[in-house]
TORMAR-886425 format. One line per 10 residues: number of its first residue (from 1); their letters; for each residue x, z, y of C-alpha. Coordinates in steps of 0.001 Angstrom, whole numbers, padded with zeros to 6 digits. Layout:
# TORMAR-886425
NUM> a> X/Z/Y | ... $
END
This chain:
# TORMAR-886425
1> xxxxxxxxxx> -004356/017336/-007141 | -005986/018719/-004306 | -005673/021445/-001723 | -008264/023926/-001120 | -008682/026832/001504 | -009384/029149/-000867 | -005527/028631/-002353 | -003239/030663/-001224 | 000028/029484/000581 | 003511/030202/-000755 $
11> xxxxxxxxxx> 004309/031833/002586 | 001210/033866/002767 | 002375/036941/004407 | 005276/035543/005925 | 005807/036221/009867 | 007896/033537/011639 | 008524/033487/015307 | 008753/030114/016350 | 011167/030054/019749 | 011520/026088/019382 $
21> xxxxxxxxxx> 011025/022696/021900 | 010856/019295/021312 | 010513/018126/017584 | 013083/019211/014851 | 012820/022834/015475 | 008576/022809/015910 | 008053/020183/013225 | 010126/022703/010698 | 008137/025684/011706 | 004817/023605/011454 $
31> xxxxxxxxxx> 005462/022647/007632 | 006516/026388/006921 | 003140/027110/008560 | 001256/024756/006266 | 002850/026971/003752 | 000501/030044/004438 | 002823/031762/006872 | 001686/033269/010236 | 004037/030999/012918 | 004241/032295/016280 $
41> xxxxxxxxxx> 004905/029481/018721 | 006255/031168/021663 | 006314/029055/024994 | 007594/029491/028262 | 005323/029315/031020 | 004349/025969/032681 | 004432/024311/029178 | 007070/021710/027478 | 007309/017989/029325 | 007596/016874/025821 $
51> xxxxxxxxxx> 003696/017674/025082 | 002866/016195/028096 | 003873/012675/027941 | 001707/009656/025873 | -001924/009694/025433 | -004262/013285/025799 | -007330/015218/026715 | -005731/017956/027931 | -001756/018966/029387 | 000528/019674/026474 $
61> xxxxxxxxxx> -001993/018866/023887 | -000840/014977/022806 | -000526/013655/019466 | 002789/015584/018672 | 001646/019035/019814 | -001990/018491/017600 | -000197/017506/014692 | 003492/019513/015205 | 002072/022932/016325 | -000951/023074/013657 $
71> xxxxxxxxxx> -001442/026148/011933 | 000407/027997/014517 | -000616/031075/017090 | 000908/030527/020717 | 002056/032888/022715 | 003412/032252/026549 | 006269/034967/027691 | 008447/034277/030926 | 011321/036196/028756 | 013063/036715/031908 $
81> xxxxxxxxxx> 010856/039108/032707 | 010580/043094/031575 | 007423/042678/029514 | 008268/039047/028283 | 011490/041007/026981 | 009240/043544/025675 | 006513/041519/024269 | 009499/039254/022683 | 011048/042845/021136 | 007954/043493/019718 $
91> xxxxxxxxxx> 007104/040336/017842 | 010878/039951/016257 | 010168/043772/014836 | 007196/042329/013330 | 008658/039501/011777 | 010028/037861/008580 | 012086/034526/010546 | 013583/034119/013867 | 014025/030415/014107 | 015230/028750/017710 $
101> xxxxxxxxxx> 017299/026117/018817 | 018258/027140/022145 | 022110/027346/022230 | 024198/030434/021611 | 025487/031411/025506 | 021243/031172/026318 | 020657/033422/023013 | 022711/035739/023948 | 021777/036161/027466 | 018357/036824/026682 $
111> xxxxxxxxxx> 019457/039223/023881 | 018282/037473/020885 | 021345/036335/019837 | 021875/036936/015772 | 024241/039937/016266 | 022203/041831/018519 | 018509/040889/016562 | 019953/041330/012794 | 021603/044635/014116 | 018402/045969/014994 $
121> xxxxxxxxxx> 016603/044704/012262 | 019087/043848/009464 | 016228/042529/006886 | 015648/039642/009567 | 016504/035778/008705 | 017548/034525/012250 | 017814/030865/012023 | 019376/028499/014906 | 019210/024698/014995 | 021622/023613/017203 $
131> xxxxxxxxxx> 023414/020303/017706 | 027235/021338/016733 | 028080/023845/014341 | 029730/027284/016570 | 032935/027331/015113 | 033499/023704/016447 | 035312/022479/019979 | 031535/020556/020208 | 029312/024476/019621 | 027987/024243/023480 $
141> xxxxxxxxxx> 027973/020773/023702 | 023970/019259/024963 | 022349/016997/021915 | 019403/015229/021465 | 018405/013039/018488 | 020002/009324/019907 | 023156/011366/020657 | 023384/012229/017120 | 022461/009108/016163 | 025559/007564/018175 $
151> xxxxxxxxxx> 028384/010331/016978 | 027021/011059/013035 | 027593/007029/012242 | 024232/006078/012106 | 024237/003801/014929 | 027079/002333/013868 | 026047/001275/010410 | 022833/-001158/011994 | 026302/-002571/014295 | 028196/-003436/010473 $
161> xxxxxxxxxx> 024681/-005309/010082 | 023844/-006803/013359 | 026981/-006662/015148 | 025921/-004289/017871 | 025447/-000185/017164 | 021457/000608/017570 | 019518/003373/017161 | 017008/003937/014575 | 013499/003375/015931 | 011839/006958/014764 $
171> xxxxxxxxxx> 013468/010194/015637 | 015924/010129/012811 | 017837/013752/012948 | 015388/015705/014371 | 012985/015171/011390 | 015722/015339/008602 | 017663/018383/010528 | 013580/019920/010215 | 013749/019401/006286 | 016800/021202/005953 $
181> xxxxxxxxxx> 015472/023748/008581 | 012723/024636/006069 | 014886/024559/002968 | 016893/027132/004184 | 014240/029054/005414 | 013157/028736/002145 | 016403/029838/000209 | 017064/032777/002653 | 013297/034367/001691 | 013934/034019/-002210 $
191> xxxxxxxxxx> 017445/035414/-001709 | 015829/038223/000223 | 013100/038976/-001999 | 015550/039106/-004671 | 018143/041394/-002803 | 016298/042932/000384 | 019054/040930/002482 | 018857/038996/005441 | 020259/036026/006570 | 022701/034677/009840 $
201> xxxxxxxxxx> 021640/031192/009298 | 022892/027666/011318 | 021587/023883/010959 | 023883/021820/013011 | 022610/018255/013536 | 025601/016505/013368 | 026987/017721/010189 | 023672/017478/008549 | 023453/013907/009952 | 026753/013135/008876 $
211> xxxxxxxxxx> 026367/015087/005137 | 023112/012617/005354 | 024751/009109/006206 | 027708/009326/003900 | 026215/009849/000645 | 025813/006171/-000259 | 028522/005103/002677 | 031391/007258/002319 | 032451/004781/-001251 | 035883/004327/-001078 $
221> xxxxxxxxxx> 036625/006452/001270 | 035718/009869/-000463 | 039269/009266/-002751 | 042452/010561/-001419 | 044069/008313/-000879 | 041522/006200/000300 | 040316/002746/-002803 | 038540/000882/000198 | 036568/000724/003289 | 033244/003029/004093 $
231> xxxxxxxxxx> 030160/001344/003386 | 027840/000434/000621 | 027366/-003377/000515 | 024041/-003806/-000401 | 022113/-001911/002378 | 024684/-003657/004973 | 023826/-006733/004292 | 022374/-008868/006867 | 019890/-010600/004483 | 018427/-007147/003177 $
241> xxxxxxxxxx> 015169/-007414/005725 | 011820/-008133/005298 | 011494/-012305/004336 | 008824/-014061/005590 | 006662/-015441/003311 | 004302/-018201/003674 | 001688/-016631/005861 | 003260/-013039/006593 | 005749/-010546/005973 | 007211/-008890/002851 $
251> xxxxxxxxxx> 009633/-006463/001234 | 010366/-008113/-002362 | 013330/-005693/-004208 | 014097/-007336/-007495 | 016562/-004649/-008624 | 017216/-004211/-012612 | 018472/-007213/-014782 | 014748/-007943/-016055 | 013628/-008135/-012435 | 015722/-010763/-011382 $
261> xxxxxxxxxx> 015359/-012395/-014788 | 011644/-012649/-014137 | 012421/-013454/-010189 | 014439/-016639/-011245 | 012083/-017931/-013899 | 009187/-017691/-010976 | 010787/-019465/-008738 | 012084/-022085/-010892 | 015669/-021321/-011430 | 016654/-019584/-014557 $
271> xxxxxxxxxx> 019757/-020929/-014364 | 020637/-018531/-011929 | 020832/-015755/-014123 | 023289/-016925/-015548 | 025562/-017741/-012505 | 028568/-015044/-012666 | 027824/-013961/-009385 | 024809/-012872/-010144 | 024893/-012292/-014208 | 025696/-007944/-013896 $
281> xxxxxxxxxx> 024471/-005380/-011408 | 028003/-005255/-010075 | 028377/-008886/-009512 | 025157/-008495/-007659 | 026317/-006141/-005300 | 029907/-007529/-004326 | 027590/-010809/-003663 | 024243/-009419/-002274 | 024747/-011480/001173 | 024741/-014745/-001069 $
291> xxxxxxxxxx> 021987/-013246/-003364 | 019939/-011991/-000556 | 020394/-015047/001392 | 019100/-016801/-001912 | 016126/-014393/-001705 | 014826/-015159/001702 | 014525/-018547/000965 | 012461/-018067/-002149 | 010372/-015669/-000172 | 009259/-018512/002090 $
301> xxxxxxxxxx> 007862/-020835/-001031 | 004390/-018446/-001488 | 002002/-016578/000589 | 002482/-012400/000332 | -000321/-011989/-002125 | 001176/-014496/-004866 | 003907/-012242/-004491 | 002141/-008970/-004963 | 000895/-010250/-007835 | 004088/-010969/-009551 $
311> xxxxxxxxxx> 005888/-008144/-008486 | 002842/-005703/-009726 | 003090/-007490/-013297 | 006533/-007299/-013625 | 007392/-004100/-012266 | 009405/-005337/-009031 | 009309/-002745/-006287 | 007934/-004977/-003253 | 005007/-004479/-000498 | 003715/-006424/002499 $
321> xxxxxxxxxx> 004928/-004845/005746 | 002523/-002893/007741 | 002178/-002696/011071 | 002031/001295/012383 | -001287/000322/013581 | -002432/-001010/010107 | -001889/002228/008065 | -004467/003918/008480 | -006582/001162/006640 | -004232/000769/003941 $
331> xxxxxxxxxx> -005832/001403/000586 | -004298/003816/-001082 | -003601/005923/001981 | -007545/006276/002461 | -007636/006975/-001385 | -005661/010074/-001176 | -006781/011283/002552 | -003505/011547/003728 | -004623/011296/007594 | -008307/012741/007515 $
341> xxxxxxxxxx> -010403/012627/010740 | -011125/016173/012465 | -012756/017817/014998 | -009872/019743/017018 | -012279/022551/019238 | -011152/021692/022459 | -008856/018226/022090 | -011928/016454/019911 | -011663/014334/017202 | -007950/013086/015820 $
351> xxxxxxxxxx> -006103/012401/012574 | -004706/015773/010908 | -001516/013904/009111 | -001932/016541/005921 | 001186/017678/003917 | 001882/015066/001571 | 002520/017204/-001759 | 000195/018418/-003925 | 000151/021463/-005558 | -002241/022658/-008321 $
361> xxxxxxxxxx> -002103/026354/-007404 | -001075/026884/-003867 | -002373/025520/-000579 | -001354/023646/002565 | -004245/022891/003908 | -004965/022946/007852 | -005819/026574/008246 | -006335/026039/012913 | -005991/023599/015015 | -003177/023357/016983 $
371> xxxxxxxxxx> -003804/025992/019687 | -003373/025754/023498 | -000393/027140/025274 | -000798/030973/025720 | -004159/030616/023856 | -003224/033483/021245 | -001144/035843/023721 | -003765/038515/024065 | -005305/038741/020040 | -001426/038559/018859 $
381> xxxxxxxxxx> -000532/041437/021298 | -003303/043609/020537 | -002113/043428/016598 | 001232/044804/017836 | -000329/047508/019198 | -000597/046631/023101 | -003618/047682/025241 | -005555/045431/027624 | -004092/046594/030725 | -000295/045942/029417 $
391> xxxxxxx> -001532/042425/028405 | -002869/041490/031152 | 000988/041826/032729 | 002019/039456/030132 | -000214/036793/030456 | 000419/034466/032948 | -002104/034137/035826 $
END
């Protein structure tokens, strides 16, 4: 299936003010955006450090602002100002979705807390992403993704592997707290169109993380009382990795009881098969260090394309490893145009990373670029009804 601009997006219609920084808020509001609804990105004047660091043609325009703020108008406001709080006023009575993640004592003081916004305009979804949930001893308490990371048990699972805590290497929370950002989103329009209500709405990172981490993990201690330690063995095993093979890298995943039948008749050992601690998915798991250890010296005997080959034939999940830098070549990847090169109209060309589901009827296909700071300001204030010489006080010099 294919996207085309002529489709229509499931959002089309849909106004969304976008008060967000960093990643988990902007990246939510971008993928609602490739949905067909009008995101306003509103920034604060003198721009976000987080656009400005890593490579870029131009100040807050680097690889995470072209590819997080795409399909998005941006307004600047100073909304410490009179006509910032005006301007702000303005575009929240015009919209569908408030969504922010600035915490509740700075919401309120700028009068956009959920009280004072739904009580004007009680149709509104107001939607913060914050790091603690507000009934909590934590609600004011600062949070980025590695502290998350740290508290939620994530860290702490790689240190049951490795023996030391770690973080993930990829911004783990802030791009699964942004999934559940747009589900709810989501859920709180179809309730509305179904009832005419709006929606108070929170997405605390740390109980999302933790509602993540434990759904495999929590094992025996979800029963009260508790049949065992948290943990699922197989994924904290410290043989589950990529083996090296005889000239590279390589995840091989023999999983069902056919898989590894196949996997010890290929490498010479039947036998194995039948060994009781490997004979039953169960026995497997209580003794995936053994089996995994087992594994990795198999691994070693061929070169990575052997083992394609068998995997492919006998329906084993396995891949090479690719480098970040090597994915863009990969084969299927150009097959289905999942990073297409574009012409941006003032950044040049870059990689638009599309939306990755299809859809036969509906579209999320890039609509704009990803604009400049304040580059929208005056067209979006003229639709609400401003004249020239009030926007000229709002934009800044």
């Amino acid at each position: 299936m294919t996207n085309h601009q002529d489709r229509p997006g499931a959002l089309d219609g849909i106004r969304i003010i976008d008060l967000t920084t960093v990643l988990m808020g902007p990246l939510a509001a971008r993928m609602l955006a490739d949905h067909g609804a009008d995101v306003i990105r509103v920034e604060a004047p003198g721009g976000e450090a987080f656009l400005d660091s890593g490579p870029r043609r131009s100040p807050s325009m680097n690889a995470m602002a072209l590819n997080a703020h795409r399909n998005k108008r941006s307004v600047v406001l100073d909304l410490k100002s009179e006509v910032g709080t005006a301007a702000m006023a303005d575009l929240v009575a015009s919209a569908d979705v408030f969504l922010s993640n600035m915490r509740g004592a700075a919401l309120t003081r700028l009068g956009l807390d959920a009280a004072t916004l739904r009580g004007r305009h009680p149709n509104l979804i107001h939607l913060v992403a914050n790091g603690y949930g507000s009934s909590g001893p934590y609600a004011d308490r600062a949070a980025y993704d590695d502290a998350i990371q740290a508290i939620s048990g994530l860290a702490a699972l790689a240190g049951r592997v490795s023996g030391e805590p770690a973080y993930t290497p990829a911004v783990m929370a802030d791009k699964v707290c942004s999934l559940h950002i747009v589900q709810a989103t989501m859920a709180a329009l179809f309730h509305r169109e179904r009832t005419g209500q709006g929606q108070t709405i929170e997405v605390p990172m740390f109980e999302t993380m933790v509602a993540f981490n434990i759904v495999e993990h929590h094992s025996g201690q979800i029963f009260e009382p508790t049949m065992g330690d948290v943990g699922y063995v197989r994924t904290m095993n410290p043989f589950r990795k990529p083996y090296r093979c005889a000239d590279g890298y390589a995840c091989i995943l023999p999983y069902t009881d056919p898989n590894w039948r196949a996997f010890f008749d290929f490498v010479g050992h039947p036998e194995l098969m039948d060994d009781p601690q490997f004979a039953a998915h169960a026995d497997r798991i209580a003794n995936s260090s053994d089996l995994y250890a087992l594994l990795e010296q198999f691994a070693a005997t061929k070169p990575v394309a052997e083992w394609m080959a068998f995997c492919n034939q006998h329906s084993i999940p396995a891949n090479p490893v690719l480098d970040l830098n090597q994915m863009t070549e990969d084969a299927h990847l150009q097959a289905v145009d999942l990073m297409p090169l574009m012409d941006h109209p003032t950044e040049g060309r870059y990689r638009v990373v599309r939306d990755p589901i299809a859809y036969d009827g509906l579209s999320t296909v890039l609509r704009r670029h990803a604009p400049r700071p304040g580059q929208d300001t005056a067209e979006i204030l003229a639709e609400l009804g401003w004249d020239a010489e009030r926007i000229a006080r709002v934009e800044p010099a």
